[in-house]
FIKOLZA-1660 file (N, C-alpha, C; in steps of 0.1 Angstrom, whole numbers, plus 5000, padded with zeros to 4 digits):
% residues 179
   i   px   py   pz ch aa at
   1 7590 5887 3412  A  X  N
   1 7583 5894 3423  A  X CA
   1 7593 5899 3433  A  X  C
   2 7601 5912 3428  A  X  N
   2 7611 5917 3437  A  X CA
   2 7604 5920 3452  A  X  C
   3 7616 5916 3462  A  X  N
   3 7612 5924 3478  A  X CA
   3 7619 5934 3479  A  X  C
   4 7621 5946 3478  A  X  N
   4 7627 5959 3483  A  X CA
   4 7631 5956 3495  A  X  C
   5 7646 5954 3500  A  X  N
   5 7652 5953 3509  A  X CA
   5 7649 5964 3514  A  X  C
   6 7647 5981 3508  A  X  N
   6 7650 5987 3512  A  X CA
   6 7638 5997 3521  A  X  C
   7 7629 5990 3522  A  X  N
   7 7617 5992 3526  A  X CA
   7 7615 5981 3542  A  X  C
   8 7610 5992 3551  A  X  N
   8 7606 5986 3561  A  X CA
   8 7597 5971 3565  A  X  C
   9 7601 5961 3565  A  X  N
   9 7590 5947 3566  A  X CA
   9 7578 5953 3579  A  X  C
  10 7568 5949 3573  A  X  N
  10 7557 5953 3588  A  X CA
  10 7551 5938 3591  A  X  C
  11 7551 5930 3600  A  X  N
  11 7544 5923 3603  A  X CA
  11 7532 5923 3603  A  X  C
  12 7526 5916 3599  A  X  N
  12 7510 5910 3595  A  X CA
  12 7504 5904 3608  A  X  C
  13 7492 5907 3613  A  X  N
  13 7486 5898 3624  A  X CA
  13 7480 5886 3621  A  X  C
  14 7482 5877 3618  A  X  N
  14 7472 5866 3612  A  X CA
  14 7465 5851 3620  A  X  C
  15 7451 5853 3618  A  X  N
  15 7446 5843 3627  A  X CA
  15 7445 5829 3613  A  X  C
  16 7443 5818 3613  A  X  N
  16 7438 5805 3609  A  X CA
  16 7429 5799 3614  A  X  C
  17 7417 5793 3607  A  X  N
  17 7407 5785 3612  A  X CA
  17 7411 5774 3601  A  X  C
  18 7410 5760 3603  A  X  N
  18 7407 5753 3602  A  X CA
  18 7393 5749 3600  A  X  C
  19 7387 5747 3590  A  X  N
  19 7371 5742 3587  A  X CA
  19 7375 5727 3582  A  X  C
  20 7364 5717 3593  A  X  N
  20 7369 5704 3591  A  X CA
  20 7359 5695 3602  A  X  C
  21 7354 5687 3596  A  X  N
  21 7346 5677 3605  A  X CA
  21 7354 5662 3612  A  X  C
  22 7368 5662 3606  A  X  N
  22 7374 5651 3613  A  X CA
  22 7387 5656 3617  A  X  C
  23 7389 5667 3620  A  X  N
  23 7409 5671 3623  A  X CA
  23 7407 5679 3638  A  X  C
  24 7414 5675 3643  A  X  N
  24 7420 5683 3661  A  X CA
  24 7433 5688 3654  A  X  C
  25 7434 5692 3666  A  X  N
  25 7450 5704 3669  A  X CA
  25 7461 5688 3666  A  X  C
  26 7460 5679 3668  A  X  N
  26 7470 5665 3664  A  X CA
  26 7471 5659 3654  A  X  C
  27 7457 5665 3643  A  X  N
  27 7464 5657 3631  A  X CA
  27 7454 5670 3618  A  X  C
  28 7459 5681 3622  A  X  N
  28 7452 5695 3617  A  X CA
  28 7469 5701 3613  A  X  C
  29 7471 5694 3595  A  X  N
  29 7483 5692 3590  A  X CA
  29 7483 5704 3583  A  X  C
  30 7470 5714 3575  A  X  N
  30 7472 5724 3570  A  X CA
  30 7470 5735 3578  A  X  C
  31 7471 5732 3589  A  X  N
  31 7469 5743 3598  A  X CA
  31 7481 5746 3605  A  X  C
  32 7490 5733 3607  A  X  N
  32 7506 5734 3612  A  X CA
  32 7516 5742 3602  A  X  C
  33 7506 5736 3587  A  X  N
  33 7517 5744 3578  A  X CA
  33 7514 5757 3575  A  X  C
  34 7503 5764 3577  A  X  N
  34 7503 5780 3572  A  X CA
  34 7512 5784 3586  A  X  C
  35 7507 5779 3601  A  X  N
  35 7512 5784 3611  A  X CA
  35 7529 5787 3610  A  X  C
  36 7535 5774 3604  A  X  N
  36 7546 5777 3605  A  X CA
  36 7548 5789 3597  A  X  C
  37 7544 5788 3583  A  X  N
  37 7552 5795 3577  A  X CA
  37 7550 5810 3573  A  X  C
  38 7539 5812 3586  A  X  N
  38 7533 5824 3587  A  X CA
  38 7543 5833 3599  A  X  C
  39 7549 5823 3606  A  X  N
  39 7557 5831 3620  A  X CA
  39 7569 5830 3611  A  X  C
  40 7578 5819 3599  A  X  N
  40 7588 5819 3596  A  X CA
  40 7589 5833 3584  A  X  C
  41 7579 5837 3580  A  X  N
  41 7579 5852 3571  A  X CA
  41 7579 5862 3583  A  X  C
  42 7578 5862 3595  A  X  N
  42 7579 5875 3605  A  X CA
  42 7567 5881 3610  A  X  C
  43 7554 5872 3605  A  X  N
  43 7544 5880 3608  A  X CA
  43 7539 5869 3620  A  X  C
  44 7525 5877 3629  A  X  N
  44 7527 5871 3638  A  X CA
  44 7508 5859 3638  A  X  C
  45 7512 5845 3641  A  X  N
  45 7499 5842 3646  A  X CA
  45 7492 5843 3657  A  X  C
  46 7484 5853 3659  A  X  N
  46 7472 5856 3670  A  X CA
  46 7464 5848 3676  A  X  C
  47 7459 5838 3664  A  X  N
  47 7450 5829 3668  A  X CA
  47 7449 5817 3658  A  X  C
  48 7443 5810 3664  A  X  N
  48 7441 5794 3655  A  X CA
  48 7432 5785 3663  A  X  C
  49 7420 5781 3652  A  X  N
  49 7407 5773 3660  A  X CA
  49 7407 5764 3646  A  X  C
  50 7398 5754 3652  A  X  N
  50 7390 5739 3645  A  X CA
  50 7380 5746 3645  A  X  C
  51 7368 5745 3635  A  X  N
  51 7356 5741 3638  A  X CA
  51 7348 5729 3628  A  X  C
  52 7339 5726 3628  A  X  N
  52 7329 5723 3617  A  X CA
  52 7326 5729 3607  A  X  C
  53 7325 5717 3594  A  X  N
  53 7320 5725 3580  A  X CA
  53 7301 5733 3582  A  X  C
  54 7301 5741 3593  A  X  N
  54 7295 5742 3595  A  X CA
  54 7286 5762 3594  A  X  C
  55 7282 5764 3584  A  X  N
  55 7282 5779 3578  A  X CA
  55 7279 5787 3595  A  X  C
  56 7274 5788 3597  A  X  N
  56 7269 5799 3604  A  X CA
  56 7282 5799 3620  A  X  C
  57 7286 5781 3621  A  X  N
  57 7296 5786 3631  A  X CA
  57 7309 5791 3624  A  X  C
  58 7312 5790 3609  A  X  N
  58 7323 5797 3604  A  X CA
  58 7322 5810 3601  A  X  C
  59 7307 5812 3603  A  X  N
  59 7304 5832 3601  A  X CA
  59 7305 5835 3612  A  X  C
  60 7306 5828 3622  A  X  N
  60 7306 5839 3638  A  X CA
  60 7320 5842 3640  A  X  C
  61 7328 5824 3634  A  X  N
  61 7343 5834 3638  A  X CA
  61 7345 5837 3629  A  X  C
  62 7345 5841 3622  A  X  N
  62 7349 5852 3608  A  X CA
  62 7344 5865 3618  A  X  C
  63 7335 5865 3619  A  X  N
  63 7332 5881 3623  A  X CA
  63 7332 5887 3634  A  X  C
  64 7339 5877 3648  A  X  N
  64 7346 5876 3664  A  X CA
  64 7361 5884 3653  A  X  C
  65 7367 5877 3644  A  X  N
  65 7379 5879 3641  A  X CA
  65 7379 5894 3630  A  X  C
  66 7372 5894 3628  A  X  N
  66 7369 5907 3618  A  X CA
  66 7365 5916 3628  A  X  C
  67 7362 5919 3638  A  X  N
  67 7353 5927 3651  A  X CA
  67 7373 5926 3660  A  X  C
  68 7382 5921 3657  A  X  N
  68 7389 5922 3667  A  X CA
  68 7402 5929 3659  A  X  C
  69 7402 5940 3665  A  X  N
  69 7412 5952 3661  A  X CA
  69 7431 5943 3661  A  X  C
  70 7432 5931 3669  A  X  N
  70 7443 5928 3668  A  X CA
  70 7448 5918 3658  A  X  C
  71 7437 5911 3647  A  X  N
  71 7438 5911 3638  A  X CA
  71 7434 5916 3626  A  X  C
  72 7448 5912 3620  A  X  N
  72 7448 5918 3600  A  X CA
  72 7441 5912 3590  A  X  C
  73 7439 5899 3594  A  X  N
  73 7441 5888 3582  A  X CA
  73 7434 5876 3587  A  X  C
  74 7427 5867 3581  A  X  N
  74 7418 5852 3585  A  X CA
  74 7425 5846 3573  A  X  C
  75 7431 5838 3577  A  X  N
  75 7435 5824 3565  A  X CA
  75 7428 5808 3570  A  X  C
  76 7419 5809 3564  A  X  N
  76 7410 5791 3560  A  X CA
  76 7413 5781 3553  A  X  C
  77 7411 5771 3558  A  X  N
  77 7418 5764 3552  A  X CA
  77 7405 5752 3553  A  X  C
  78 7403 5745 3542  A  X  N
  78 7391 5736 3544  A  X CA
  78 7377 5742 3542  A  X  C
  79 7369 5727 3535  A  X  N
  79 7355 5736 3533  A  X CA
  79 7351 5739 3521  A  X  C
  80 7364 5743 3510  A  X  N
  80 7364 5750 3497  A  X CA
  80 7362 5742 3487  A  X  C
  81 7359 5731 3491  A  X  N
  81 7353 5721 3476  A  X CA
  81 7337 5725 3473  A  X  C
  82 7331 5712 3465  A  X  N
  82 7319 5711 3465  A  X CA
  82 7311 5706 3464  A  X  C
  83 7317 5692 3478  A  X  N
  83 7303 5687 3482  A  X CA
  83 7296 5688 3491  A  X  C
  84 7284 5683 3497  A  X  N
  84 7277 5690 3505  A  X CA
  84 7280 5694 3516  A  X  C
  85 7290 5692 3523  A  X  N
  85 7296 5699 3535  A  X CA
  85 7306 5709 3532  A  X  C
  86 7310 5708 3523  A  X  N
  86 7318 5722 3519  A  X CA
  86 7312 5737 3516  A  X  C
  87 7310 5744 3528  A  X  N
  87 7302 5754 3530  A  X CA
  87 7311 5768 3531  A  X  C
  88 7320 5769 3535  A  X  N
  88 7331 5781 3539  A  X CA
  88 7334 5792 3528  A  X  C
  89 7331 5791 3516  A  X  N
  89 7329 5802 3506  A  X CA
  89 7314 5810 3510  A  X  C
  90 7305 5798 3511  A  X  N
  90 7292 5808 3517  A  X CA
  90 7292 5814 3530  A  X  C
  91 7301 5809 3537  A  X  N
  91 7302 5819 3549  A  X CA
  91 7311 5830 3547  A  X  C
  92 7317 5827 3537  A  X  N
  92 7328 5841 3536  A  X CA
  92 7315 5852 3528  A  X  C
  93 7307 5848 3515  A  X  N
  93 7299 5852 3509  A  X CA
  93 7290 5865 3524  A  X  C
  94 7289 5860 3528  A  X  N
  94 7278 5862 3545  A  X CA
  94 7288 5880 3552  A  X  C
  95 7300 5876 3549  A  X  N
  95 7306 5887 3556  A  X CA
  95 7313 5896 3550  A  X  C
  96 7318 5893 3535  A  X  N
  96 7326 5903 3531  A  X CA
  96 7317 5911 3524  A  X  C
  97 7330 5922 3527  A  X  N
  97 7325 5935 3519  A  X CA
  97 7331 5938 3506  A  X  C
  98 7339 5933 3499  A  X  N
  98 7345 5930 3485  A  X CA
  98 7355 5917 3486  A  X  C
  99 7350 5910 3476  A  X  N
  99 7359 5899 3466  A  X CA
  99 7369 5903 3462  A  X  C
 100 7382 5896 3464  A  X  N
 100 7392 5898 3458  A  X CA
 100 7398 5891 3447  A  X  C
 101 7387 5892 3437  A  X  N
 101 7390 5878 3431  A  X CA
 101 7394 5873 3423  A  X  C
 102 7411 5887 3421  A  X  N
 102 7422 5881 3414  A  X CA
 102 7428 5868 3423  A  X  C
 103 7422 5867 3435  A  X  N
 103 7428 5855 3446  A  X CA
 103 7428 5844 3441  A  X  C
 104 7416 5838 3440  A  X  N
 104 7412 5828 3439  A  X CA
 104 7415 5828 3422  A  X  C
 105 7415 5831 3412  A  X  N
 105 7415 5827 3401  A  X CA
 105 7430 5831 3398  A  X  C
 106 7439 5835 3405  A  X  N
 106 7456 5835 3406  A  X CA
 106 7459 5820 3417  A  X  C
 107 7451 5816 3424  A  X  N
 107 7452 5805 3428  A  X CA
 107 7448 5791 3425  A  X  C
 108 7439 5790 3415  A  X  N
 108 7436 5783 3404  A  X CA
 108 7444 5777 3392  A  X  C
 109 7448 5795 3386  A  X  N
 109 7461 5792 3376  A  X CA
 109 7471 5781 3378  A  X  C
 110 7475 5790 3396  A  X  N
 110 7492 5784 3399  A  X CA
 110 7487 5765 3402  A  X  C
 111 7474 5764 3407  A  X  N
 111 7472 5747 3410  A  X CA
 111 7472 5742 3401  A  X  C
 112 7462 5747 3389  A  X  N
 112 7465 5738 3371  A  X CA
 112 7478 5737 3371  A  X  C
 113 7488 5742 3372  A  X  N
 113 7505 5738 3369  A  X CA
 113 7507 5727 3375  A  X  C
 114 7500 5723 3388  A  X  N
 114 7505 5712 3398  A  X CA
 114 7496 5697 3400  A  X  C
 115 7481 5702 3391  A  X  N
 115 7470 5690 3397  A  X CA
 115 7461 5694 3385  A  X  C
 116 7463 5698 3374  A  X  N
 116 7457 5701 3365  A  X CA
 116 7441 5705 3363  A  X  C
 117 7431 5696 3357  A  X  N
 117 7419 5703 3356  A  X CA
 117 7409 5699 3367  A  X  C
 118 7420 5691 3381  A  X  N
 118 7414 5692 3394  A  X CA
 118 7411 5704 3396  A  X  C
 119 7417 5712 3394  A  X  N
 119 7416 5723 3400  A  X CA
 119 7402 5733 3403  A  X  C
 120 7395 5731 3391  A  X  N
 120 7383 5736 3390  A  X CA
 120 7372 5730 3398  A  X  C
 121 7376 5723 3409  A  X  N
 121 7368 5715 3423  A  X CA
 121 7372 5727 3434  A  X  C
 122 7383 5736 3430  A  X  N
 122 7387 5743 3443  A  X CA
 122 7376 5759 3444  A  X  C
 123 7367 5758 3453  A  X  N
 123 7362 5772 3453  A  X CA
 123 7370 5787 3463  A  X  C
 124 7385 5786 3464  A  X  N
 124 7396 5796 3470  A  X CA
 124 7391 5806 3463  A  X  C
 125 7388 5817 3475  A  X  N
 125 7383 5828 3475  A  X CA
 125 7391 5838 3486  A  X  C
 126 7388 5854 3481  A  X  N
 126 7397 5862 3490  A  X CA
 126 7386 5871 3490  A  X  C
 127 7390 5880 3501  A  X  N
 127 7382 5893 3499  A  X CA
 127 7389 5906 3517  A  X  C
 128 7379 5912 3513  A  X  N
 128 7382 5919 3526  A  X CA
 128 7365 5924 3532  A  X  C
 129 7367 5929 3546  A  X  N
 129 7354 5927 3555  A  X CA
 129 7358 5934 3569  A  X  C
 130 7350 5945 3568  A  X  N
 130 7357 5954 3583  A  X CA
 130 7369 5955 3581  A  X  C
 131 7375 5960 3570  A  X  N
 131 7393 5962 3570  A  X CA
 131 7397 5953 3575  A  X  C
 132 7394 5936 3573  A  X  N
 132 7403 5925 3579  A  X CA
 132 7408 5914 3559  A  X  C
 133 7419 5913 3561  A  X  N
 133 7419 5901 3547  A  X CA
 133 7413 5892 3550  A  X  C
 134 7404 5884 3543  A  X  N
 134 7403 5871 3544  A  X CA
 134 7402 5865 3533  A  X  C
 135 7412 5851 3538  A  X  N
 135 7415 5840 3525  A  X CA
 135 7409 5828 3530  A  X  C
 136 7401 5818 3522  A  X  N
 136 7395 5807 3521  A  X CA
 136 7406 5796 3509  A  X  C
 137 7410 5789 3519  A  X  N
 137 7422 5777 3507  A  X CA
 137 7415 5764 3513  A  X  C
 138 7421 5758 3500  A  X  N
 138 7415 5744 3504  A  X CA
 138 7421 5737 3517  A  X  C
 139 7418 5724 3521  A  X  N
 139 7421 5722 3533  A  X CA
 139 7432 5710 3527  A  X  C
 140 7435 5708 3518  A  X  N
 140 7452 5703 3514  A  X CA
 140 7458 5706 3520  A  X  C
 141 7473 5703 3528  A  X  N
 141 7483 5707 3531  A  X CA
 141 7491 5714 3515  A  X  C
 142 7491 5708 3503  A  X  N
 142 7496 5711 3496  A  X CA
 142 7492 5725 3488  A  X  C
 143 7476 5723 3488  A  X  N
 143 7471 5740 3485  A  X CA
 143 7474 5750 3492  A  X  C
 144 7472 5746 3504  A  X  N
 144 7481 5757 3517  A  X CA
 144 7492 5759 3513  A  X  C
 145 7503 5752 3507  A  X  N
 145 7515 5754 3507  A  X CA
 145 7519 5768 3495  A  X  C
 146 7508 5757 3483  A  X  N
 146 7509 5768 3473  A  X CA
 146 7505 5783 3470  A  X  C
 147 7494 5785 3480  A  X  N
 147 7485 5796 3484  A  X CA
 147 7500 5803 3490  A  X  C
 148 7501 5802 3500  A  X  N
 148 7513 5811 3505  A  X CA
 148 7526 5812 3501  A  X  C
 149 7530 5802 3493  A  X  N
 149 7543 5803 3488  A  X CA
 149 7547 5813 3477  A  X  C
 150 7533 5809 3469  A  X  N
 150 7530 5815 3456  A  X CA
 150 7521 5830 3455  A  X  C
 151 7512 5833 3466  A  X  N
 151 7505 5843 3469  A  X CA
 151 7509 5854 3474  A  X  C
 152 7503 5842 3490  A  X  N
 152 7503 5856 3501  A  X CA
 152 7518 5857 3512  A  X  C
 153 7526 5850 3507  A  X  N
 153 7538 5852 3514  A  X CA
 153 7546 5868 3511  A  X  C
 154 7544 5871 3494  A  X  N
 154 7546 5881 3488  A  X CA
 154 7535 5892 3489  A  X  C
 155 7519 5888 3486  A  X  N
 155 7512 5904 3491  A  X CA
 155 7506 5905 3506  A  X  C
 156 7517 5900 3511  A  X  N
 156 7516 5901 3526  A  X CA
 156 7530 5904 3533  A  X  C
 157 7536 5911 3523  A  X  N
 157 7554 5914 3526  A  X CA
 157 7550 5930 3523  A  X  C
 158 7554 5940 3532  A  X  N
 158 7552 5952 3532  A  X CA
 158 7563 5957 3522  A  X  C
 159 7568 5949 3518  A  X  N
 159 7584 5954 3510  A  X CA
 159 7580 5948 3491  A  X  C
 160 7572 5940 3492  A  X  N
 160 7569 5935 3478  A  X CA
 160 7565 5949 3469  A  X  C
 161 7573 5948 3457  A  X  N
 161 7572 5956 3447  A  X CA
 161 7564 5948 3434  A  X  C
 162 7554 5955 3425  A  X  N
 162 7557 5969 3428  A  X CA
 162 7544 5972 3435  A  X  C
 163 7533 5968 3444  A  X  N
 163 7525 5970 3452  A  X CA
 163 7520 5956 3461  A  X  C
 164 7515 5961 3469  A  X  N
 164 7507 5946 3481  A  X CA
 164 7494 5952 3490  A  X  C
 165 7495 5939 3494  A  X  N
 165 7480 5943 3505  A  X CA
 165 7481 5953 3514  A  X  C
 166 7498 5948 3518  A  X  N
 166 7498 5956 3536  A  X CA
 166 7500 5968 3535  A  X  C
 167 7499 5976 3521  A  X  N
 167 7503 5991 3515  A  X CA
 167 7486 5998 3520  A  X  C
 168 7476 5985 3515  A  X  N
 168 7465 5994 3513  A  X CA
 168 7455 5995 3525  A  X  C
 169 7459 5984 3538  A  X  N
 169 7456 5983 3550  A  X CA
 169 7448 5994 3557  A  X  C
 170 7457 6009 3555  A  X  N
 170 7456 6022 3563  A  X CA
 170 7444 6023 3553  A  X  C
 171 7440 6021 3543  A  X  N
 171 7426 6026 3534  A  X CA
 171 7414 6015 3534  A  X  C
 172 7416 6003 3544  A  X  N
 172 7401 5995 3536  A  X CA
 172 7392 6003 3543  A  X  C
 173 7393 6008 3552  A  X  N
 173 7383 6018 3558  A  X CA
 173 7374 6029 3556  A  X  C
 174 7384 6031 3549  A  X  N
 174 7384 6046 3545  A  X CA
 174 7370 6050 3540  A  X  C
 175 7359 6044 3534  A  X  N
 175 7347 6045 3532  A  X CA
 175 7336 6045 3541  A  X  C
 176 7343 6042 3553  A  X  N
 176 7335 6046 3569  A  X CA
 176 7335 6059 3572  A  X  C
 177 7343 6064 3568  A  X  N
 177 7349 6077 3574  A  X CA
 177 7340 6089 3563  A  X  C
 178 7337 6085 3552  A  X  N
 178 7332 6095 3545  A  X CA
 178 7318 6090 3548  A  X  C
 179 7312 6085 3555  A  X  N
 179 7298 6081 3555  A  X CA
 179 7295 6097 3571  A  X  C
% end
């Protein structure tokens, strides 16, 4: 997965929610690690909240953050299993406007290599909604790790060849405009 040095890096605006019925800002471990390694790629964090596995309050900030021009991108973390409190695919269901869903089934693959036919418990999903990304990862610190290491560190690099997300940013819109 070449980076073209020779292409301008654009910074990414990226907010994080945490979906979780027992974690604060002090022990909200996969939330410290996308943070970090979200400012350590150059892009910037805007925002970062807790809430409850709770659908309709994960659809309001989904769509406070989707409604806010100063973010690009929502990365979730938590929520994505499936037991009965794991709700955050249906709230993503609630607001996007396309599935991205080489995401989740490229996120799948790379976890069979690491946790084998656990994997198939993970419901990681992507899509986009109001021209904003959004990613739903499990609430592992270790899924986080591999979601970004292996994903979106690269189609969230304006320089990744031979195409990425942040290429097609200026067009998720673009179907507003012909209406």
């Amino acid at each position: 997965m070449p980076i073209d040095e020779s292409r301008t890096f654009l910074p990414v605006n990226i907010a994080v929610l945490t979906v979780s019925d027992t974690r604060d800002l002090a022990t909200d471990r996969s939330g410290d690690t996308l943070a970090a390694r979200i400012e350590a790629a150059g892009h910037k964090l805007v925002a970062r909240e807790i809430c409850k596995d709770e659908a309709t309050v994960i659809e309001g900030i989904l769509r406070r953050w989707i409604a806010d021009p100063a973010v690009d991108c929502v990365i979730t973390t938590g929520g994505t299993g499936i037991t009965g409190r794991d709700v955050t695919p249906e709230a993503f269901a609630r607001v996007l406007d396309k599935e991205i869903t080489g995401f989740g089934e490229l996120f799948r693959m790379l976890s069979y290599q690491k946790i084998g036919t656990s994997t198939i418990q993970s419901r990681a999903i992507g899509g986009v909604a109001g021209g904003t990304y959004l990613f739903a990862l499990p609430g592992s610190t270790g899924a986080c790790k591999d979601a970004w290491d292996d994903i979106l560190l690269f189609q969230l690099d304006s320089r990744h060849r031979p195409c990425n997300l942040v290429e097609l940013m200026p067009r998720l819109q673009e179907h507003l405009k012909a209406a």
